[in-house]
C-alpha positions as CSV (number, residue, x, y, z in Angstrom):
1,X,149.4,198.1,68.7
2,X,149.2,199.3,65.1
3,X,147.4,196.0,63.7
4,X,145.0,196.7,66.8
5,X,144.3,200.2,65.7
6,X,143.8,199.1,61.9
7,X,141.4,196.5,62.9
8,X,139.0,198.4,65.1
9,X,138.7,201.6,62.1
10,X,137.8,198.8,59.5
11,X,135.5,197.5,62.0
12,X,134.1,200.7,62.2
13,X,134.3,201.2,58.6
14,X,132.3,197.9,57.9
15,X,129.8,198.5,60.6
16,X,128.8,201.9,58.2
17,X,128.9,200.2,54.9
18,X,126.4,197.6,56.1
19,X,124.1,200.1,57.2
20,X,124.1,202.3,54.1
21,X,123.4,199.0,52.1
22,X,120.8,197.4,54.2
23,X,119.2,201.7,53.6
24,X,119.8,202.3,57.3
25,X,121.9,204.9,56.1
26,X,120.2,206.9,52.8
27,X,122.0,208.7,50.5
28,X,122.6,212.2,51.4
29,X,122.5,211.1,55.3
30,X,125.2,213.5,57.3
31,X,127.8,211.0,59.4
32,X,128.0,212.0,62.9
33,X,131.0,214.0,63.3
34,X,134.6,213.0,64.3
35,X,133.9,213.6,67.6
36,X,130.7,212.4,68.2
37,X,132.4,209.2,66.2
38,X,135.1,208.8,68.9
39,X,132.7,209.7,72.0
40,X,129.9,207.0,70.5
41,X,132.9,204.2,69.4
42,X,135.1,204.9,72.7
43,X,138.1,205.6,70.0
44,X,140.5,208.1,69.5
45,X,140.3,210.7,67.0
46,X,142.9,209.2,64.8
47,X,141.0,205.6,64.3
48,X,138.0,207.8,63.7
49,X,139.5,209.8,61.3
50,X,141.0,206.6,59.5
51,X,137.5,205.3,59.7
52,X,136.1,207.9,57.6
53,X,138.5,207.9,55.0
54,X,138.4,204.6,54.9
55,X,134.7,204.7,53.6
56,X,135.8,207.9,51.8
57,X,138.2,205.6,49.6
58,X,135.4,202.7,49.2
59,X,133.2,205.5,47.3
60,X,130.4,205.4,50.1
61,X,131.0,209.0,52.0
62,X,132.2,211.9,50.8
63,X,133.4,215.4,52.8
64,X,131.8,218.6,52.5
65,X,134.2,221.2,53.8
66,X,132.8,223.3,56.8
67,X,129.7,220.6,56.9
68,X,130.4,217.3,57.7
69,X,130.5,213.8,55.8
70,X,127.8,212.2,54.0
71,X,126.5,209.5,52.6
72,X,127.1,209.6,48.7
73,X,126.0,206.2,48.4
74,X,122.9,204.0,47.9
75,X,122.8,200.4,47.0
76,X,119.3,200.6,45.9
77,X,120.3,203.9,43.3
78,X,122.3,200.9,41.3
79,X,119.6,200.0,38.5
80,X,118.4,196.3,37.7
81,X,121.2,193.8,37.7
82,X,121.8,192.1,34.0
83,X,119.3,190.0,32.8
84,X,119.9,186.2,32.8
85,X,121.8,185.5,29.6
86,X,119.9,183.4,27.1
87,X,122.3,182.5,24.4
88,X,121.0,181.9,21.0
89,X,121.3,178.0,19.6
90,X,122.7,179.2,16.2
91,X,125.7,178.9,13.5
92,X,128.5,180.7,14.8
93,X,130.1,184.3,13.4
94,X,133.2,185.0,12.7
95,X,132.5,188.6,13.2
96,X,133.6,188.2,16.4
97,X,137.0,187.2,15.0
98,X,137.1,190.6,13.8
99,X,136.1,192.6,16.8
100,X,138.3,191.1,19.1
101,X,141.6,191.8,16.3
102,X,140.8,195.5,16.2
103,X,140.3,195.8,20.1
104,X,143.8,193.9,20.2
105,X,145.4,196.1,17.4
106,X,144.3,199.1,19.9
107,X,145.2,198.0,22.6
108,X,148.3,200.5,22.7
109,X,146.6,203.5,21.8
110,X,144.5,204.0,24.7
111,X,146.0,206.1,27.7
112,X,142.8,204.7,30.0
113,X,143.0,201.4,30.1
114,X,139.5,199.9,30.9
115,X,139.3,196.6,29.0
116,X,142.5,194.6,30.6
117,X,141.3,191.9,33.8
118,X,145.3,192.8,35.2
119,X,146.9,194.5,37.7
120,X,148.6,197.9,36.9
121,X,152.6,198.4,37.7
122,X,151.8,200.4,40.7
123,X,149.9,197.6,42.4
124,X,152.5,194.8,41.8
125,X,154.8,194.2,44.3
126,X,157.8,194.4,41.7
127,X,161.1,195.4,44.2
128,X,159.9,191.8,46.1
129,X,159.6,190.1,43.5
130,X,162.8,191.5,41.8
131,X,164.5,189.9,45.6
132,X,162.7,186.6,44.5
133,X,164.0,186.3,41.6
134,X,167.6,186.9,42.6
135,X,166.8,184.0,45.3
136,X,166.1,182.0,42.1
137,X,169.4,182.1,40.0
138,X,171.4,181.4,43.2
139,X,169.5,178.3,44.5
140,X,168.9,177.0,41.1
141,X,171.4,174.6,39.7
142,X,173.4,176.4,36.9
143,X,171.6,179.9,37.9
144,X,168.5,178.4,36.5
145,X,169.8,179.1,32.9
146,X,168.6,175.0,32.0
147,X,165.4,173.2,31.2
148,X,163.7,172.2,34.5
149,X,162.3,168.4,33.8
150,X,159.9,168.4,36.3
151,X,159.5,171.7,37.1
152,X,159.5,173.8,40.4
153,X,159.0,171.3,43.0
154,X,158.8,174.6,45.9
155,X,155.9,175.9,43.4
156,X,154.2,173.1,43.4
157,X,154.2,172.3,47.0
158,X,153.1,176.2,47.9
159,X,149.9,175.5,45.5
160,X,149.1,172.5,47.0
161,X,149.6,174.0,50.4
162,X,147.6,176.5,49.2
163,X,144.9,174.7,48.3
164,X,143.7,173.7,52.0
165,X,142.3,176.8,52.3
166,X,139.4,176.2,49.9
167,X,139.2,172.7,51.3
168,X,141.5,171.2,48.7
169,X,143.4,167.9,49.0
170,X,146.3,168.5,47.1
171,X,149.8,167.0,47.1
172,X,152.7,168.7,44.9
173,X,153.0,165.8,43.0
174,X,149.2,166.2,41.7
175,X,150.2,169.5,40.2
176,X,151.4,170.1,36.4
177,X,152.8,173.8,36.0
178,X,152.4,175.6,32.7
179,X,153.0,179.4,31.4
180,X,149.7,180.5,32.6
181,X,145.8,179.6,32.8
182,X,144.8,179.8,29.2
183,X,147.9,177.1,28.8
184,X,146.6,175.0,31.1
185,X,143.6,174.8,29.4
186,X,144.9,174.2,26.0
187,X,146.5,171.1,27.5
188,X,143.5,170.1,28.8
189,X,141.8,170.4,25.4
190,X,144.2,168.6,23.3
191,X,144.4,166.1,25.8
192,X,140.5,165.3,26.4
193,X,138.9,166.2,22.8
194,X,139.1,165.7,19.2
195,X,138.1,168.2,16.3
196,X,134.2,168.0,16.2
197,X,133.4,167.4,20.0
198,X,131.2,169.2,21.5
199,X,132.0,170.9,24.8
200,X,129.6,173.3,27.2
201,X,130.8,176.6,28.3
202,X,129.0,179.6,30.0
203,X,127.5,183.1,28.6
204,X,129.5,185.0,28.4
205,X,132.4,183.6,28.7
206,X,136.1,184.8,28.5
207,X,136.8,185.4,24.5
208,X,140.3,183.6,25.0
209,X,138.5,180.1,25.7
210,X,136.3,180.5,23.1
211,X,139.0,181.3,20.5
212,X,140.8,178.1,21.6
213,X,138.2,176.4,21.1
214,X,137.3,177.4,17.1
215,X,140.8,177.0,16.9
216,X,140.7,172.9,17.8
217,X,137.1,172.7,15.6
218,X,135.5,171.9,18.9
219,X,131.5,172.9,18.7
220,X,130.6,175.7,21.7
221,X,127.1,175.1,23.3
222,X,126.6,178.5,25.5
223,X,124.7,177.9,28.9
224,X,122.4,180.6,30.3
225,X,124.3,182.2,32.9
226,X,122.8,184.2,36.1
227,X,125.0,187.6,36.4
228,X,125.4,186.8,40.6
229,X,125.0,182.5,40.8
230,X,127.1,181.8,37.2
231,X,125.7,179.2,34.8
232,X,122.7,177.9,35.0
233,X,122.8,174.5,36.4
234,X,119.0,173.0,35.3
235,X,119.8,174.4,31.6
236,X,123.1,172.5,31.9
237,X,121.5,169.2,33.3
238,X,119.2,169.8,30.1
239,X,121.8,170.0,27.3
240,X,123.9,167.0,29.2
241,X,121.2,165.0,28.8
242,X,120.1,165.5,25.3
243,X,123.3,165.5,23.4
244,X,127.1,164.2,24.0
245,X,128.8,166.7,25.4
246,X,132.7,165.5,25.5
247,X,133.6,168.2,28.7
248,X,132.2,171.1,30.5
249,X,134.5,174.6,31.4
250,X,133.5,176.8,34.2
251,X,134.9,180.0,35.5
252,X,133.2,178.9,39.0
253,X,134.6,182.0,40.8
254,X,134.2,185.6,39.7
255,X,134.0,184.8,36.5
256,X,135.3,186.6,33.4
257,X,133.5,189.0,32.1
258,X,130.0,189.0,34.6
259,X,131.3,188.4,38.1
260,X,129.4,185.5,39.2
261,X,130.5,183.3,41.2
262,X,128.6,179.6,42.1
263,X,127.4,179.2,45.0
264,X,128.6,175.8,47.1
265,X,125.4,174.2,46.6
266,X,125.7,174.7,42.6
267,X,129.3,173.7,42.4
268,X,128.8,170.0,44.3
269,X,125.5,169.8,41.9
270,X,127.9,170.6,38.8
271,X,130.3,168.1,40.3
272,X,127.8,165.5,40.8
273,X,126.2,165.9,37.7
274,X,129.5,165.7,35.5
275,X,130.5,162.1,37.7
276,X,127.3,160.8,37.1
277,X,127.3,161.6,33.5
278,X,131.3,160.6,33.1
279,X,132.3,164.6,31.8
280,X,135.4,166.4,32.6
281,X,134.8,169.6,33.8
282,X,137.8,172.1,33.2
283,X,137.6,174.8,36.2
284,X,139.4,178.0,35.4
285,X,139.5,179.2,38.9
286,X,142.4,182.2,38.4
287,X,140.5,184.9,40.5
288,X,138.9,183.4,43.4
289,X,141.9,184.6,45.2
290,X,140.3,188.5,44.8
291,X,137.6,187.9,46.9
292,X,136.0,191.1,48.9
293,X,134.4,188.9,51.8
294,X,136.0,187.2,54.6
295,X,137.4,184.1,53.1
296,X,138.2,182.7,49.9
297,X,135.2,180.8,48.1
298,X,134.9,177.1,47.4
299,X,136.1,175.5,43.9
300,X,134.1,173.0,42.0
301,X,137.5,170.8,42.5
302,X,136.5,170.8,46.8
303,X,133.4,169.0,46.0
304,X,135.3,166.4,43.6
305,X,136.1,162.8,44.6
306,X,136.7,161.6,41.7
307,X,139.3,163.1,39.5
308,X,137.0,164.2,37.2
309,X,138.1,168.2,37.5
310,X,140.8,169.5,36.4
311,X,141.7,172.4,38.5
312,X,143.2,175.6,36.5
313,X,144.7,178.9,37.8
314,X,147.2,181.0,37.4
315,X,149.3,184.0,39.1
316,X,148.6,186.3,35.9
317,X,145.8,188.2,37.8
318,X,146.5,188.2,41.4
319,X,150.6,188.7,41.0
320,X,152.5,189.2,37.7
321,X,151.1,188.3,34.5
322,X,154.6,188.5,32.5
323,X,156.4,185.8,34.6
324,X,154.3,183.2,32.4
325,X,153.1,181.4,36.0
326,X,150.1,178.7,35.7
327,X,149.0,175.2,36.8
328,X,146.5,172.2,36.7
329,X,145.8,169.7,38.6
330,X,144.7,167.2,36.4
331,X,142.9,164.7,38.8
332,X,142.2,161.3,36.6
333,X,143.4,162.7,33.7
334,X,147.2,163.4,35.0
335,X,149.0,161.0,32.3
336,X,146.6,162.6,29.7
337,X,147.6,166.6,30.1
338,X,151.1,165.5,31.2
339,X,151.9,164.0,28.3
340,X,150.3,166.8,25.8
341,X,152.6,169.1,27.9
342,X,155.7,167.3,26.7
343,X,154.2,167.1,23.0
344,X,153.6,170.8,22.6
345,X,156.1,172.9,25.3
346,X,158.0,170.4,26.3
347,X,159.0,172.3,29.7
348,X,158.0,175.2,32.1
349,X,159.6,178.1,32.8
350,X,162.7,178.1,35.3
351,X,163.8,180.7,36.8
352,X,160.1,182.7,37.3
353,X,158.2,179.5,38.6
354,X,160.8,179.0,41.3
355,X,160.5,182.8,42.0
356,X,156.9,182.6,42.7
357,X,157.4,179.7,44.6
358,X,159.7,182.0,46.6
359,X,157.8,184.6,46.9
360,X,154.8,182.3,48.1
361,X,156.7,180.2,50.1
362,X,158.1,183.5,52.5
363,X,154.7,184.6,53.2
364,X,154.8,187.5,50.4
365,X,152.4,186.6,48.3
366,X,149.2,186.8,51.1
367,X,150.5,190.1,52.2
368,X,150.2,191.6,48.8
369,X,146.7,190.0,48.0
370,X,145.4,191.5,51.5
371,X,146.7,195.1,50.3
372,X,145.3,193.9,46.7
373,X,141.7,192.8,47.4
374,X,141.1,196.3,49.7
375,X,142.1,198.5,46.5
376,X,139.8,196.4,44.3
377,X,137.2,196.1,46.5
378,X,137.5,199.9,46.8
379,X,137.6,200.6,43.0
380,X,134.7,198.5,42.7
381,X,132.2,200.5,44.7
382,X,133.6,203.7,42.6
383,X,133.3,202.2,39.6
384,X,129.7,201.3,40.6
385,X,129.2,205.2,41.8
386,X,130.2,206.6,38.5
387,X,128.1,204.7,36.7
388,X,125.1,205.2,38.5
389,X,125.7,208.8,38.5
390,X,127.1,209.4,34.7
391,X,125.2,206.5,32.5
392,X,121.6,206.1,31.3
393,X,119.3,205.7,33.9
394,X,118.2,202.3,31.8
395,X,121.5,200.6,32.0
396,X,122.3,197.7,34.3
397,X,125.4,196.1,35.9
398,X,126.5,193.5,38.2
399,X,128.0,193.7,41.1
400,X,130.3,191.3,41.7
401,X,131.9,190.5,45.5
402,X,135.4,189.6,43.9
403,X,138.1,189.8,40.6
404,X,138.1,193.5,38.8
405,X,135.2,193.2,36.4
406,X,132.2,194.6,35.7
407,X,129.5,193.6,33.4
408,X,128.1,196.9,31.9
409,X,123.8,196.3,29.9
410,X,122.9,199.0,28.1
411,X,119.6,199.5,26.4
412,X,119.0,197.3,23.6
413,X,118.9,199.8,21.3
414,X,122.7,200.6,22.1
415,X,125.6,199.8,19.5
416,X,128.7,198.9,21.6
417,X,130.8,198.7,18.7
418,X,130.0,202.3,18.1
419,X,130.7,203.1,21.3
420,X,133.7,201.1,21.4
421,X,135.0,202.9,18.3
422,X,134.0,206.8,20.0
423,X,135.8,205.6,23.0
424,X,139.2,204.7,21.4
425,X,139.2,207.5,19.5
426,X,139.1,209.0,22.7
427,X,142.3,206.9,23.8
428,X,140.0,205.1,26.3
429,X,139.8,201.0,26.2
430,X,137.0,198.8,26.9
431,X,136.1,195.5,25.8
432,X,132.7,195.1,24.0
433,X,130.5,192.9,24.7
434,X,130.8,190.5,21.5
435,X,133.8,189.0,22.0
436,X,132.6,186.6,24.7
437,X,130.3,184.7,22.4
438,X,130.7,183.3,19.3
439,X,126.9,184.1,18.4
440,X,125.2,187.3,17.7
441,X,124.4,188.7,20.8
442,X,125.4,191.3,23.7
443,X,126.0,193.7,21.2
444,X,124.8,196.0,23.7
445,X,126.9,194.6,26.2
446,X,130.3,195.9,27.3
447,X,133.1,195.2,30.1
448,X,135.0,197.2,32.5
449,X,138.1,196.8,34.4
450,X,139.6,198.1,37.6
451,X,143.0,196.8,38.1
452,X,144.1,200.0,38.7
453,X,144.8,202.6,41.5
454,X,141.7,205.2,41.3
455,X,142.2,208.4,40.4
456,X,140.5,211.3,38.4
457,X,141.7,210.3,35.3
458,X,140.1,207.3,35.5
459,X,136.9,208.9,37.1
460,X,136.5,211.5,34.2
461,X,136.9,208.4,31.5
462,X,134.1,206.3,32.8
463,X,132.1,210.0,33.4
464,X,133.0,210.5,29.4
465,X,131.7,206.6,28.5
466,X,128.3,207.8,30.4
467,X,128.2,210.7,28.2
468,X,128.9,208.6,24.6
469,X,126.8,205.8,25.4
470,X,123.2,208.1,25.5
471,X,121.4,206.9,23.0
C-alpha cells in the first residue's frame, strides 16, 4: 500500500514539474491548494501534501505561509547554456600543473565542499555496507587476509549481470577488476600506447586523465565538445582522419566536468568510426548509473561488436569511493590490460571487492542508487535556482540530466583563479575551470558539485560565489 501511495505523489509531482518546464506553469504561478489538489487528483490529503513537498525539495515551489504555494521556478529564467568548447591546437602549459596542486593542497581547508564529484558520509549507505563487509571475512578463505589471484569472481559476475541493463553482453570472465576508474585507465594506457602517441580526448575533460596522460608523454588532441550531446563527433572524424591517433577516451555518460552525455545515435557513430579506423576507444562510463530519467543510458561498449572498447567504471561515485572498487572490460585487448595489471599491482583488493559484490549481489546496491539519484536530481534543480537567482545575469550553465556536476561560464572577462582564491579564503571549494585542459583556456570557467544533502549552508555558499564572481 505504501509503494502505491509513493508512486501516485511522484506521479503527481512529475506531472507539475513538466508543466512548469514546458512554461505551462510561470514563475510566480500560485498551486492550487491542498484541497483543491486532492479533490482535482481524487487523492488524499496526505499524498497531496507529499506531492508538494516533493516539488518543494526539487527547488520548483516554494510555501508562502497564510498564501499558498508557488511556483519559484522557470526553466526559461536559466541563461544561455555554455558555448560549444573550441579547444585551442597549441603547446601545452604546465600552469595547469600548478593550479590543480594548490586546489589539492586546499582541499582540507574548506568547510563547503563544492569541487569534489563524491558522495558525502550521510548519503552512503555505511551500516550496510559495514554488514557486507563482515559477510566478506567469513566467506573468504583465510578471512580474506591473502592475495586474491583472480579476483572476486561474485564481483565480477554482479557487473556483468549488471550490464544487461544498458544492453551489455557481458560474462564475468570478460571483466578485469582494479582499485578504481582512473586505474582502469592507466592499465589501459600502458597497455595500448607508447611515449609520444597521440591519443584524442574531449574538452574539457576530467584533469585526472589528462595528468595521466603527460605523465606517459602521450600528446592530448582536445575535441570540441557540445555541453548537452558531449564531443563533437564530425570534428573527431576530422582529426582521425588527418593524423594517427593511437586511441580515443570518452566520458560518454554525464561526463566530468560539463554533464553531457551522447546520445545513442553519436555513440554507435563513435563506435563505427573507431572499427573502421582500427582505434581503441577507452570509455570511462563511472556515472551513468546517476541518471535523473527513467532508465539508465546506453554506453559506447552496447554498440560495440568488436572488442574494440574497453569499458571502465567504478563504484567511487555511485557507492564508496575508499573501498578502492573498479573494473574494465577489456574486449580484444583482454591479454593486453591483464597482463599490465600483473606488471604494475599485481592483484586487487580482497576483502572490499567481495564486499561490493555482496552488497550488489543482495539487491542493496539498486535500493541505494534509487534513494541516491532522487537527492541529486533534487540538488541539481537547487543548484540551478541559486544560481540563476545569486550570479551575473551573463553567466551560463548546463544542465545536465545525470552525475553531480555542473559546468559554471562566466563572462570572459572573469578570472576564476581569483575567484577560486576569494572563495577558499572563504573556506568554500570549487574546482576552476583550468584544470581540465592542458591549454590555456576556460579560465573563466569553473565546476560545481552536489554530492551532498542540501542545506542552508550550502545554499548561502553558492549565494556568496554569486556575490564574488561580479565582475
Amino acid at each position: 500500500m505504501k509503494k502505491k501511495s509513493e508512486s501516485i505523489y511522484l506521479q503527481i509531482a512529475n506531472t507539475i514539474e513538466h508543466q512548469i518546464k514546458k512554461d505551462v506553469l510561470k514563475i510566480g504561478d500560485k498551486l492550487p491548494s491542498l484541497r483543491s489538489l486532492c479533490n482535482e487528483r481524487g487523492v488524499s490529503l496526505s499524498t497531496a501534501t507529499q506531492a508538494y513537498l516533493e516539488l518543494e525539495s526539487r527547488g520548483l515551489i516554494e510555501s508562502r505561509p497564510q498564501s499558498g504555494y508557488y511556483v519559484s521556478y522557470a526553466h526559461k529564467h536559466f541563461r544561455n547554456l555554455p558555448e560549444v568548447s573550441q579547444p585551442i591546437m597549441a603547446k601545452r602549459f604546465d600552469k595547469v600543473e600548478d593550479i590543480m596542486s594548490v586546489v589539492i593542497q586546499n582541499f582540507e581547508k574548506a568547510q563547503t565542499y563544492l569541487s569534489s564529484a563524491s558522495l558525502s558520509a550521510e548519503l552512503i549507505p555505511i551500516a550496510k555496507l559495514n554488514k557486507s563487509l563482515m559477510a566478506a571475512t567469513q566467506s573468504l578463505k583465510d578471512s580474506g587476509v591473502n592475495y586474491s589471484k583472480v579476483g572476486s569472481v561474485k564481483l565480477k559476475t554482479q557487473i556483468a549481470k549488471r550490464s544487461l541493463a544498458w544492453g551489455g553482453k557481458l560474462q564475468a570472465e570478460d571483466i578485469v577488476t582494479t582499485g578504481g576508474s582512473i586505474d582502469s585507465i592507466s592499465f589501459c594506457l600502458l597497455a595500448l600506447t607508447k611515449r609520444g602517441d597521440t591519443i584524442v580526448v574531449e574538452s574539457p575533460v576530467y584533469f585526472g586523465i589528462l595528468r595521466l596522460a603527460q605523465s606517459l608523454g602521450l600528446h592530448v588532441i582536445e575535441l570540441p565538445t557540445h555541453p548537452v550531446t558531449g564531443i563533437e563527433v564530425d570534428a573527431l572524424k576530422k582529426v582521425i582522419e588527418r593524423k594517427k591517433v593511437k586511441l580515443c577516451i570518452l566520458i560518454s555518460n554525464f561526463s566530468n566536468p560539463m554533464g553531457s552525455c551522447m546520445p545513442d545515435e553519436n555513440k554507435r557513430a563513435v563506435v563505427q568510426l573507431m572499427e573502421k579506423h582500427h582505434i581503441p576507444l577507452i570509455e570511462d562510463d563511472l556515472y551513468a548509473d546517476l541518471y535523473y530519467g527513467s532508465h539508465r543510458p546506453t554506453s559506447c561498449k552496447t554498440y560495440d561488436e568488436s572488442g574494440i572498447v574497453l569499458w571502465c567504471g567504478s563504484f567511487s561515485k555511485t557507492l564508496v569511493s575508499g573501498y578502492r572498487v573498479g573494473w574494465v572490460a577489456p574486449g580484444q585487448f583482454k591479454e593486453q590490460v591483464e597482463r599490465t595489471k600483473l606488471y604494475h599491482s599485481m592483484y586487487s583488493s580482497t576483502i572490499t571487492h567481495e564486499a561490493v559484490g555482496n552488497f550488489l549481489e543482495v539487491g542493496r546496491y539498486e535500493n541505494h542508487l534509487r534513494k541516491t539519484r532522487l537527492v541529486l536530481h533534487r540538488n541539481s534543480l537547487q543548484m540551478l535556482r541559486c544560481i540563476s537567482e545569486y550570479f551575473p545575469s551573463d553567466t551560463k550553465v548546463t544542465r545536465p540530466l545525470g552525475s553531480m556536476n555542473l559546468w559554471v561560464e562566466l563572462n570572459k572577462k572573469s578570472d576564476v583563479i581569483e575567484l577560486y582564491n576569494k572563495a577558499i579564503a572563504n573556506k568554500i571549494s570549487i574546482t576552476p575551470g583550468r584544470m581540465y585542459t592542458l591549454q590555456n583556456q576556460y579560465n573563466n570557467c569553473f565546476k560545481l558539485s552536489y554530492g551532498m544533502l542540501w542545506n542552508e549552508k550550502i545554499e548561502n555558499a553558492i549565494k556568496l560565489l554569486g556575490k564574488l564572481s561580479v565582475k
